[in-house]
Structure formats: C-alpha cells, structure tokens
C-alpha positions as CSV (number, residue, x, y, z in Angstrom):
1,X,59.1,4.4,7.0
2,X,59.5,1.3,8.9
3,X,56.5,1.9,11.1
4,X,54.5,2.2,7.8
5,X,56.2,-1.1,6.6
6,X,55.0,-3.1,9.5
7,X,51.6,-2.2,8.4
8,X,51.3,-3.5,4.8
9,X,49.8,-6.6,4.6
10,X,52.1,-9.7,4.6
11,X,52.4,-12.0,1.4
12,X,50.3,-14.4,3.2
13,X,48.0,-12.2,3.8
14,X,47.5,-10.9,0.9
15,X,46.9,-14.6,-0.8
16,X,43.7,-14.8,2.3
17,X,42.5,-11.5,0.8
18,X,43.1,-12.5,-3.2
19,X,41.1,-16.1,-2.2
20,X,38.4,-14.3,-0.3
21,X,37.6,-12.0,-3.0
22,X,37.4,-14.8,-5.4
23,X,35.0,-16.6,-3.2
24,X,32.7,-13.3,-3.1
25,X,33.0,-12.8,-6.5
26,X,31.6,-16.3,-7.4
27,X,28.7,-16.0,-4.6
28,X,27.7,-12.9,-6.5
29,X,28.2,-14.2,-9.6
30,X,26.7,-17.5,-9.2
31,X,23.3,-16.7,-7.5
32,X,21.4,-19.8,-8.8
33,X,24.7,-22.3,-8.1
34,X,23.7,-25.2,-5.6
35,X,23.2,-24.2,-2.0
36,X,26.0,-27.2,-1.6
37,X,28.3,-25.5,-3.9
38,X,28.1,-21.8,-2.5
39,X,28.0,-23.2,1.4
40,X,31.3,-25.2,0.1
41,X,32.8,-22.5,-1.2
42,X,32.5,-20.4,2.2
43,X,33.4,-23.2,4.1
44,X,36.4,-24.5,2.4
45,X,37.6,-20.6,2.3
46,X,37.4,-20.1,6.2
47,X,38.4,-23.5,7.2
48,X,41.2,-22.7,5.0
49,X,41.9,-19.4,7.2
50,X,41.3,-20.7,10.3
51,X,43.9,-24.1,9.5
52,X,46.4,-21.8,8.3
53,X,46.2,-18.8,10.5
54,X,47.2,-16.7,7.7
55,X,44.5,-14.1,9.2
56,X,43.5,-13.7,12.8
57,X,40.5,-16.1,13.9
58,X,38.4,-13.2,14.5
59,X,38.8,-11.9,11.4
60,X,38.0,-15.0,9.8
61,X,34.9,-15.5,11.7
62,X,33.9,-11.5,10.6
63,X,34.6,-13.0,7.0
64,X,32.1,-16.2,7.2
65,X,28.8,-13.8,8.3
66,X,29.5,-11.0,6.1
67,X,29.8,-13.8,2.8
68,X,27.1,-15.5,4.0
69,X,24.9,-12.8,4.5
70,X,25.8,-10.3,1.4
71,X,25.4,-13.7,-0.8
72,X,22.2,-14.8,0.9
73,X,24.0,-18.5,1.4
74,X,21.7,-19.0,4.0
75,X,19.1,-18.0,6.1
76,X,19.9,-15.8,9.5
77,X,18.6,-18.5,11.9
78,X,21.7,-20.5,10.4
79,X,24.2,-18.1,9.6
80,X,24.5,-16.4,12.8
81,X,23.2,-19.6,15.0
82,X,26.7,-19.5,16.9
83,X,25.5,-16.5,18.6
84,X,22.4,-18.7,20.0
85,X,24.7,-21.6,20.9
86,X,25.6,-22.1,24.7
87,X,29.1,-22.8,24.0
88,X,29.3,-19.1,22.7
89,X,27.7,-17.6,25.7
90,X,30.1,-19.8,28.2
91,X,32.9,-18.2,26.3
92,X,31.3,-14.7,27.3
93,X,31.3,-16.0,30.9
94,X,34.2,-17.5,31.0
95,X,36.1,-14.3,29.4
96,X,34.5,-12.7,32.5
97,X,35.4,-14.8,34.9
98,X,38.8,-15.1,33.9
99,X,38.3,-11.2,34.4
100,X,37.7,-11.7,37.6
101,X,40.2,-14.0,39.2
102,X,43.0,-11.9,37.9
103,X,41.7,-8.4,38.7
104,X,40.8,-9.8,42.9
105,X,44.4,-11.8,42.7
106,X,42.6,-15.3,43.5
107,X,44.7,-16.6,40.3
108,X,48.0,-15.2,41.9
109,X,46.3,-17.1,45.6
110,X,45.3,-20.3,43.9
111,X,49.4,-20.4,42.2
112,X,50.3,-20.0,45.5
113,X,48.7,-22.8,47.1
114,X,49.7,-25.4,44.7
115,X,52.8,-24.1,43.5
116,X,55.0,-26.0,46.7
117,X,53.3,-29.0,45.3
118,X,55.2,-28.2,41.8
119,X,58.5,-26.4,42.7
120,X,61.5,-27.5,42.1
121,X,61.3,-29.9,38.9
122,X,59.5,-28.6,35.6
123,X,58.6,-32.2,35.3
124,X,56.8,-32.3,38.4
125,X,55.1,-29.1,37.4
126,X,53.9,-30.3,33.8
127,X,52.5,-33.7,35.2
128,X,51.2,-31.7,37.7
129,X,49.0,-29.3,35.9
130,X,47.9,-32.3,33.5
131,X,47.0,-34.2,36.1
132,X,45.0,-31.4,37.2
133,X,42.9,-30.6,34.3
134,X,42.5,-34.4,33.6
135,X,41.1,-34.6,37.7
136,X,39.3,-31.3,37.1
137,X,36.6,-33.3,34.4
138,X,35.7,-35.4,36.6
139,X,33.7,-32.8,38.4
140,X,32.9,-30.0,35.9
141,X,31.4,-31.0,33.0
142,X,32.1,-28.4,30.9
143,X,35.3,-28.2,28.4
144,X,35.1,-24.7,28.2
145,X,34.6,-23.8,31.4
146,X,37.3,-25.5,32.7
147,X,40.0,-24.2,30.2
148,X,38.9,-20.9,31.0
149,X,39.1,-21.6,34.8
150,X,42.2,-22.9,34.4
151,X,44.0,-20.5,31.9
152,X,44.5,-17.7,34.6
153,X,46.1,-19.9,37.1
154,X,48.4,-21.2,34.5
155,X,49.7,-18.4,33.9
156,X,50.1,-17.6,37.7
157,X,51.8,-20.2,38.4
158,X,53.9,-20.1,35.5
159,X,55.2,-16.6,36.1
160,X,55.9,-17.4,39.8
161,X,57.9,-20.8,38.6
162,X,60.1,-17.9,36.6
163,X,58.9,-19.0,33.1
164,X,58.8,-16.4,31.4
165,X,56.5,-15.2,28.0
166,X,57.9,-16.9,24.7
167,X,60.0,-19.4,27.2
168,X,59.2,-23.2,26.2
169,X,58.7,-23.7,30.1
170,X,56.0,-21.5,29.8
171,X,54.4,-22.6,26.9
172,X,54.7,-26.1,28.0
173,X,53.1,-25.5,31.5
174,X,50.0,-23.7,29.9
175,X,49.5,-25.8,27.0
176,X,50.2,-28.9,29.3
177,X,47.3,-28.4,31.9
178,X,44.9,-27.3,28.9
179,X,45.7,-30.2,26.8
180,X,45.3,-32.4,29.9
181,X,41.5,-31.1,30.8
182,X,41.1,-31.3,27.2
183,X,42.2,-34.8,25.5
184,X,41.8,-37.1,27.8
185,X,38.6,-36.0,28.6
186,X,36.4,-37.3,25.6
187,X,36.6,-40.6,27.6
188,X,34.1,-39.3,30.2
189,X,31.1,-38.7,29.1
190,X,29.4,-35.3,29.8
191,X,33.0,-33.6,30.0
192,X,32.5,-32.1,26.4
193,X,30.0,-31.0,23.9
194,X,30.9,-34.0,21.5
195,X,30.3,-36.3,23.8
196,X,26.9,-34.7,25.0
197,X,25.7,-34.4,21.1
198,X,26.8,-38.2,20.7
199,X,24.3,-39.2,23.9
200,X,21.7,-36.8,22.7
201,X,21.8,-38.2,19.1
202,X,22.0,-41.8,20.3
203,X,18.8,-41.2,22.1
204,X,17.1,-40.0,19.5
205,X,18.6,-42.7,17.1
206,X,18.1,-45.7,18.8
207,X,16.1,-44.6,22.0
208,X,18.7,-45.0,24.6
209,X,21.7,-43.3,25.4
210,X,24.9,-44.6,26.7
211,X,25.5,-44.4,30.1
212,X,28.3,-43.2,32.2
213,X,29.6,-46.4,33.2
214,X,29.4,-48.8,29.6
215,X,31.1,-45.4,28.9
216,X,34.2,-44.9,31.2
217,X,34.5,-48.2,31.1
218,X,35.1,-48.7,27.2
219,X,36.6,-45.2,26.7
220,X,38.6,-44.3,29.6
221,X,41.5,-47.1,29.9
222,X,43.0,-46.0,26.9
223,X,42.2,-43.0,25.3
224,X,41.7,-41.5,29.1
225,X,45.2,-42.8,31.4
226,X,47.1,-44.0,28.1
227,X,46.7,-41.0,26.1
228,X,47.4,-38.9,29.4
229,X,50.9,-40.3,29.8
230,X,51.4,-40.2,26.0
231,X,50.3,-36.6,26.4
232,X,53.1,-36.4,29.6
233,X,55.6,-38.0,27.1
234,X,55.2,-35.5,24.4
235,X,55.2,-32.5,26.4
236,X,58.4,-33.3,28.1
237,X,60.1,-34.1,24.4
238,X,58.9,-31.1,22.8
239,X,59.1,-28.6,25.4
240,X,62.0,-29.7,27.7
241,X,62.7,-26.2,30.1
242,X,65.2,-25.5,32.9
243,X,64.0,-26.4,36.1
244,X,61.9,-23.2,37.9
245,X,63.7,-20.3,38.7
246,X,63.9,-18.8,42.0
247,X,63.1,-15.1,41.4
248,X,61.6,-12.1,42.9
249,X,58.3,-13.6,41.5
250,X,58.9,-17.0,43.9
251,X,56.1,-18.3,45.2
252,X,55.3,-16.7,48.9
253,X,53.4,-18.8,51.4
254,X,49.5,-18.5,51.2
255,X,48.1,-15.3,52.6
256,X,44.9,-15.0,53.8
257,X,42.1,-14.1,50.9
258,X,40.8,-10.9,50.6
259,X,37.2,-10.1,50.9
260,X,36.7,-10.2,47.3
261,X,38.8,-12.8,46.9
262,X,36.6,-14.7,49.1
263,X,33.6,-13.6,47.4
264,X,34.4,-14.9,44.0
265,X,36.2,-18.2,45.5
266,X,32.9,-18.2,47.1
267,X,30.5,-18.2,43.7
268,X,32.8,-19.7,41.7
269,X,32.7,-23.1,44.3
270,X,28.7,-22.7,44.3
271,X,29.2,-22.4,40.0
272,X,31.5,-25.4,39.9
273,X,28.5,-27.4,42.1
274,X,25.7,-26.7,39.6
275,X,27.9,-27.4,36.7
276,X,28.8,-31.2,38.5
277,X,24.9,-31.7,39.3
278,X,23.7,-30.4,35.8
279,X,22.6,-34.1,35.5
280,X,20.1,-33.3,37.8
281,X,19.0,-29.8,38.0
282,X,18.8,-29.8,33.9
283,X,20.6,-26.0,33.9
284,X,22.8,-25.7,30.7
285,X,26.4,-24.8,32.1
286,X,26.5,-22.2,29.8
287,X,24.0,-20.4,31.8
288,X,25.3,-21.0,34.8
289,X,28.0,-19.2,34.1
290,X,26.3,-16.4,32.6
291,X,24.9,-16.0,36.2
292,X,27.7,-16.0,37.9
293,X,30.0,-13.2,35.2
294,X,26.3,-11.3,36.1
295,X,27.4,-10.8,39.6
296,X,30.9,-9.6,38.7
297,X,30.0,-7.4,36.3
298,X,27.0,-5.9,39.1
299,X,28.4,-2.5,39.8
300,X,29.6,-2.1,43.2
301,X,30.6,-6.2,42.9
302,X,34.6,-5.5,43.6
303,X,35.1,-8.6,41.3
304,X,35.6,-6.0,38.6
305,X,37.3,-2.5,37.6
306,X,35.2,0.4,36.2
307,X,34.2,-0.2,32.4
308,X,34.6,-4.3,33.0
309,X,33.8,-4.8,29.1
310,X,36.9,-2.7,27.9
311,X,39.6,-4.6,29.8
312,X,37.9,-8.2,27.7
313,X,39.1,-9.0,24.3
314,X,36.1,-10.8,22.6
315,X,38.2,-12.6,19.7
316,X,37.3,-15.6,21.3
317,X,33.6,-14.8,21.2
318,X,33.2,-13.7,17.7
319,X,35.9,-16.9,16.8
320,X,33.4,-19.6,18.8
321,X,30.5,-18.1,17.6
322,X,31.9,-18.4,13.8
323,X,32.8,-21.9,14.5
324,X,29.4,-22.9,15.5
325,X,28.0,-21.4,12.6
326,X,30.1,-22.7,10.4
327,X,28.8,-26.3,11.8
328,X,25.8,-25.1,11.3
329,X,25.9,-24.4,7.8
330,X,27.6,-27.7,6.7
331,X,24.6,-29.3,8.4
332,X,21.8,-27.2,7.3
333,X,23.4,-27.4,3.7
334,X,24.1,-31.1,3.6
335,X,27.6,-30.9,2.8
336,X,28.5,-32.7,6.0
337,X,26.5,-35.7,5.4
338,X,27.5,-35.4,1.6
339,X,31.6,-35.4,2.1
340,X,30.6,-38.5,5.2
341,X,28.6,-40.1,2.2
342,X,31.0,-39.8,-0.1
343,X,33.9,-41.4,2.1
344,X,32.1,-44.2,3.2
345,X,31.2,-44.9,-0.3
346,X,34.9,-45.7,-0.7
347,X,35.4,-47.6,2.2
348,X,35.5,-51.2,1.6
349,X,33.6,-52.0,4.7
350,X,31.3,-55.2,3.5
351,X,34.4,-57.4,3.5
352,X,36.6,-55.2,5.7
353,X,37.8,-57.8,9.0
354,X,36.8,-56.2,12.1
355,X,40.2,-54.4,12.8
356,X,39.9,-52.5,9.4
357,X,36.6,-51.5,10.1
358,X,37.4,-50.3,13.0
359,X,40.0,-47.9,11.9
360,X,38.1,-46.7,8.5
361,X,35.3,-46.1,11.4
362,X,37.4,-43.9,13.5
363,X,39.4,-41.8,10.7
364,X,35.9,-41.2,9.0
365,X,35.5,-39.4,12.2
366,X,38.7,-37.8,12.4
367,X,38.8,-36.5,9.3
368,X,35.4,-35.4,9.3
369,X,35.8,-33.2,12.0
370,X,38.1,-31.0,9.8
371,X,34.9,-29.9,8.0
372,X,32.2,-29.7,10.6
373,X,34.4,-29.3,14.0
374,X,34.2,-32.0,16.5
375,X,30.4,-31.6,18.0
376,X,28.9,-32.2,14.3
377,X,30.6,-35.2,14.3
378,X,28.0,-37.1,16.0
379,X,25.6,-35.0,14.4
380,X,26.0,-36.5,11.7
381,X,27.4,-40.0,11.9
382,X,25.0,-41.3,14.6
383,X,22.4,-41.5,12.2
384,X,23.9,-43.4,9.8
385,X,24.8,-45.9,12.9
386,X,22.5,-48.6,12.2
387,X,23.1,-48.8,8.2
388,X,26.9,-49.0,9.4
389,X,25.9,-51.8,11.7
390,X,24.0,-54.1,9.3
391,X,27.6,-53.3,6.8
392,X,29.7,-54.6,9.9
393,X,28.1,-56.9,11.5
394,X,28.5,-54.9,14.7
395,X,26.1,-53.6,17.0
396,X,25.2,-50.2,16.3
397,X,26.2,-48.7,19.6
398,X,30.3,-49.9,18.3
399,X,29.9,-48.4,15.5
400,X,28.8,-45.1,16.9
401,X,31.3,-45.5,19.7
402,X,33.6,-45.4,17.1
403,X,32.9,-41.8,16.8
404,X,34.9,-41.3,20.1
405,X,38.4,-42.8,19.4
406,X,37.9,-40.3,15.7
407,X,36.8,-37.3,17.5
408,X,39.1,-37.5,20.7
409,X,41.9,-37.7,17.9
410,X,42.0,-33.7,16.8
411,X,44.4,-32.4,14.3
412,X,44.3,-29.4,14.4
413,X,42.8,-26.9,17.2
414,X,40.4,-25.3,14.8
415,X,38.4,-28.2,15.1
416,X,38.0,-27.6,18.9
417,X,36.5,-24.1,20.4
418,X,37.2,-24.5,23.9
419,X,41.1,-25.6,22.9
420,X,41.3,-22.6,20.5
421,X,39.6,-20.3,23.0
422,X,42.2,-21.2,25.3
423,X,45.2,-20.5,23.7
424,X,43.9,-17.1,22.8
425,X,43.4,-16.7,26.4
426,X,46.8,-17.2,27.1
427,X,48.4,-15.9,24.4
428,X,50.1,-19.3,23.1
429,X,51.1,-19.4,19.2
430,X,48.8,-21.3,16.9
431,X,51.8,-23.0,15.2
432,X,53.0,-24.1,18.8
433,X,49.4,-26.0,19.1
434,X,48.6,-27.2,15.7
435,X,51.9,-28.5,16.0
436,X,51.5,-30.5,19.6
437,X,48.0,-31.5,18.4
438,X,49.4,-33.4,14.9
439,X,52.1,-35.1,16.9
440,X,49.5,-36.3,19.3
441,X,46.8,-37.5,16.8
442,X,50.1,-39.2,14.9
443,X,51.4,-41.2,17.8
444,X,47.4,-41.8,19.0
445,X,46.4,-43.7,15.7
446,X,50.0,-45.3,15.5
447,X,50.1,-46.4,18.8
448,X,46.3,-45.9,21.0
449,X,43.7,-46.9,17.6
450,X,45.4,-50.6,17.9
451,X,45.5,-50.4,21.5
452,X,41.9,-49.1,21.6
453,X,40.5,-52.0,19.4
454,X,42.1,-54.6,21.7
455,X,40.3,-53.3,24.7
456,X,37.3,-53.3,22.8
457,X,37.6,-57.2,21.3
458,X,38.8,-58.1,24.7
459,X,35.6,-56.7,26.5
460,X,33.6,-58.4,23.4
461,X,32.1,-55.1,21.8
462,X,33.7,-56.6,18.5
C-alpha cells in the first residue's frame, strides 16, 4: 500500500496535468484562433512547467512537441528545430564525454591533481572551482561544453573533499564552479550562444559586429570580476559547509594515467584546441564535439563500457532540444517581438534621462528572456536597435549592448540550457538553483546595473 501511494500523482502534479489538458482542449477546440494565441497558449503552459518544476523537464519538453504537433501550431521545421540546433547536439556530446571521463577515471585523476590546491578550507575550494570555470572561458568558447566538462570533476573532487550527496558543501562546490563558467562569462564574447547571436545579429543589423576587445573592455569589469566576487559572496552565505573531511575517500597523490586515460586526456586537449581556434577554422563547437563522443563510442575505443547509450540519461537532450524549440516558436509566431513591442510601448523612454534608460533597456532584456530563453534575446531586440537609438539619443551599438547587462542577469535556470543541463548532470535540486539564480539577479540589478552604467558614462558610451 505505500509503495502504491508513492506512485499517485502529487497535488502539484495533478494541477500540470488539469492545465495541460485545458491547453489541448482549446488547441482542438480553437483551430482557426490566431497562430499568436495558440503558440501563447503552448508557451505560457511549458514555461509554466519548466519555472515551476511541478513535472520533470523532460516531460515538459515531451509535452511542447506532442501539443504542437497534434494541434498543427506550427510547421515541423519549427516545432522540432531544437533537434537541428547545435546546442542540442553538444549536449549529446557532452553527455558522452562526461561518459567518458568517469568510466576511464580521468575525472577521479583530474580531482586529484587540483584537489592539494583546495584542501583544507571549503572556502578555498569554492573560490577555487569559480575561479576555475570563470579561467576556463577564456579558452573554450562554448557554455555547454564547459559545464559538461566540468560537472564530472566537480563531483570528483567533491566526493574526495568528503561532501557528501544532499550536503550544502556539496551542492555549493558543484553549483559554485558551474555558476562561475557560467555568469561571469556573458562578458566575453564568444563564451556563450547569447553573446554569439548578439554579434551575428549586429552584423546583419548594422554591418559590423562588435569586437572582442570594445567588448571585454565594456563588459568585463563589472559584470565579469564584480559579479565573480558577488557570485564568491553569495555562495559562501547560502551554502556555508564544514571544512573538508579527511576520509577514506582523501585525495591520494597523482598516479600515473592509464592508457585510456591518456587517450581521452589526449582528444579531449586536441577538442578543447579546436573549440579555442573556432574563430578561425569556422567548425561549430557543437560538432567538434560530436567527433570527439564518435571516437568513444567506436567499439573497441576503451573510453566506454558495452552498450555506451544505456549507461546516458538523455533528459538533458530531449529538455535542450524543447528549449530551443520553444524559442523557436515565439520567434516564428511573433509573440516574442509582440510581448518586446508591447513593453517598450510602455516605457517612457523619449524623456527618460540616460540612467533610466538604461535600466528599462536592460530589464526589457531580462525579463524578456523568461519568454524566449536567453539566445532569442538578441534575436529579437537587435533589430529594433536603431529605432531604440533615435528614442535615446544613444548610439545604437549602447542600446544593443544593453542586451548584455539584461541577459547576463537570469532568473531563473529555465532560461539557460547549458545551466539547466548541468544541474541535471549533477543531480543538484532545481529549487536549490532557481533559488541562487533570483538572489543573484536581485543583488546584480541592486547593486552591478548602477555600477554597470557608471563604467559605461565613465568610458563615454552614454
């Protein structure tokens, strides 16, 4: 009897079901309603889901294609256009090569060499690993390949400091060095997809893109050192831990790597090459790693067990890939630039000083991201740039910079794959992180906007 009561479906649960038959009713019902309306209706149901958690993010995503595609909301080509996207694909690769470094032990090696660097204080250890991530953009361009990279030695290291699962040292460690490849990082330029859109759509806007230096330069001062140590300051206030434990699972001195150990150490140092000189070479990252989970999962590799595909849990797939459709449809639909439209039509921006502007700017941005997920952002705002400009008075490369300090700001980690993919990786709560991600984007507009729009009078972008 309890075993069977487990089962039933929670009351929460059983509100997602009541407002997802609802929504499938109406599609049905409503054949000839505006393609705004009926792409609304799907949208506002799964962001719904997905903000609440009330389902799992797989299931959610299952939900989206299935409405979609029973209704006829949209064509194929956008409905299922996440499965298309490289950011899905480099969560396929990643899942593998996550695979990898666990099942050769190179996670358990790689814990080992930093670890002596990080014993002995749980302070040291969280500025440590977000130091890390932050250090880690610099060189690999993609957001989701480096949470993925990093996820496996996290939680190396963070079983050999003694934290154990559920533990706030634990949770703390991981989230720490993910948050810290992840935040900071929208202040260098090709170390995310929104910041790649924003260049591509500047380009095509106004016929040159910003370049890596204008870029660090404006960005990376505040919301790249400042928000790191206001990232260091919040971690250590909400998840203070005892220092590490010393435990059977201690740290051991380095050991020699195995041959398969040095294999994938091997690839995965020729992978991280390509993905720094992508610049160059013009090979999507998302490919790159495609080749290199190819040679893991080549039988006879010994990077992987038998039947590699069985040990992989591809909620993270079928979650990206729901994601990016979901962008997809608010674009395609027009809902995006309609709800943008809308709030800008409310703004008082013709005789808003310069420091008003620049926050209704920004929090357009930030709160438009709760509807198309950070990379439509730009999408959809860089167009409307030079309009915005000729409002301000600005130049129109501030007002689509602006785009930055909104996007960079994320509520909640639905908004951001490679964050969400992450914590599903590592098996962190999604209560934990929507909590440490409104406490962030709280103190950053509090205390980082003003900040922000200093730097930016002082280097006279204002």
């Amino acid at each position: 009897m309890p075993a069977a009561a487990k089962s039933l479906p929670t009351p929460r649960q059983w509100i997602s079901l009541a407002a997802t038959i609802a929504v499938t009713l109406f599609l049905l019902l409503t054949p000839g309603a505006p393609l705004l309306v009926r792409a609304g209706a799907v949208i506002g149901l799964c962001i719904g889901l997905w903000a609440t958690g009330w389902l799992p993010q797989w299931l959610t995503a299952l939900v989206f294609f299935t409405l979609c595609t029973v209704a006829g909301v949209a064509p194929a080509d956008i409905v299922f256009a996440g499965f298309g996207s490289a950011a899905t694909w480099l969560v396929f690769s990643g899942l593998i090569i996550g695979a990898a470094i666990q099942y050769t032990g190179l996670g358990t090696s790689l814990a080992q060499g930093v670890g002596p660097w990080l014993e002995g204080s749980y302070r040291r250890a969280l500025i440590g690993v977000i130091l890390l991530g932050l250090a880690m953009a610099f060189f690999m361009p993609s957001g989701m390949g480096r949470i993925l990279l990093m996820v496996p030695i996290l939680t190396t290291l963070a079983d050999h400091l003694g934290y154990e699962p559920g533990e706030r040292g634990r949770t703390g460690l991981i989230l720490g060095g993910m948050m810290g490849t992840f935040l900071p990082t929208y202040a260098i330029l090709p170390a995310n997809v929104p910041n790649n859109v924003l260049m591509g759509a500047a380009e095509a806007v106004l016929g040159t893109p910003p370049n890596y230096s204008d870029y660090l330069l404006l960005h990376f001062p505040v919301l790249g050192l400042l928000k790191t140590l206001l990232l260091i300051a919040v971690m250590l206030w909400l998840y203070p831990a005892h220092p590490p434990r010393q435990t059977t699972t201690t740290l051991d001195a380095p050991s020699r790597l195995s041959r398969p150990e040095l294999g994938l150490a091997g690839l995965l140092s020729v992978a991280v090459l390509l993905w720094m000189s992508d610049a160059w070479h013009g090979i999507s990252p998302a490919w790159i790693g495609m080749l290199v989970a190819l040679v893991c999962l080549f039988p006879g590799s010994r990077l992987m067990g038998q039947n590699p595909l069985q040990s992989i849990s591809f909620d993270s797939f079928l979650y990206v890939a729901g994601i990016v459709s979901l962008g997809a449809l608010a674009f395609h639909s027009g809902l995006g630039e309609r709800v943008a439209g809308s709030l800008l039509s409310v703004l008082p921006l013709h005789e808003a000083a310069d420091a008003a502007a620049f926050g209704m700017l920004s929090g357009l941005a930030m709160l438009l991201g709760t509807l198309v997920t950070l990379p439509g952002i730009p999408a959809i705002l860089t167009p409307m740039a030079p309009g915005l400009a000729n409002i301000t008075g600005w130049t129109p490369e501030a007002v689509y910079m602006t785009q930055v300090v909104g996007f960079s700001t994320v509520l909640l980690p639905y908004q951001a794959p490679p964050l969400i993919v992450g914590i599903l990786a590592a098996r962190i709560s999604l209560r934990e992180t929507a909590r440490l991600c409104l406490v962030t984007a709280l103190l950053s507009v509090l205390l980082l906007w003003p900040l922000n729009y200093l730097w930016w009078e002082w280097l006279g972008w204002l």
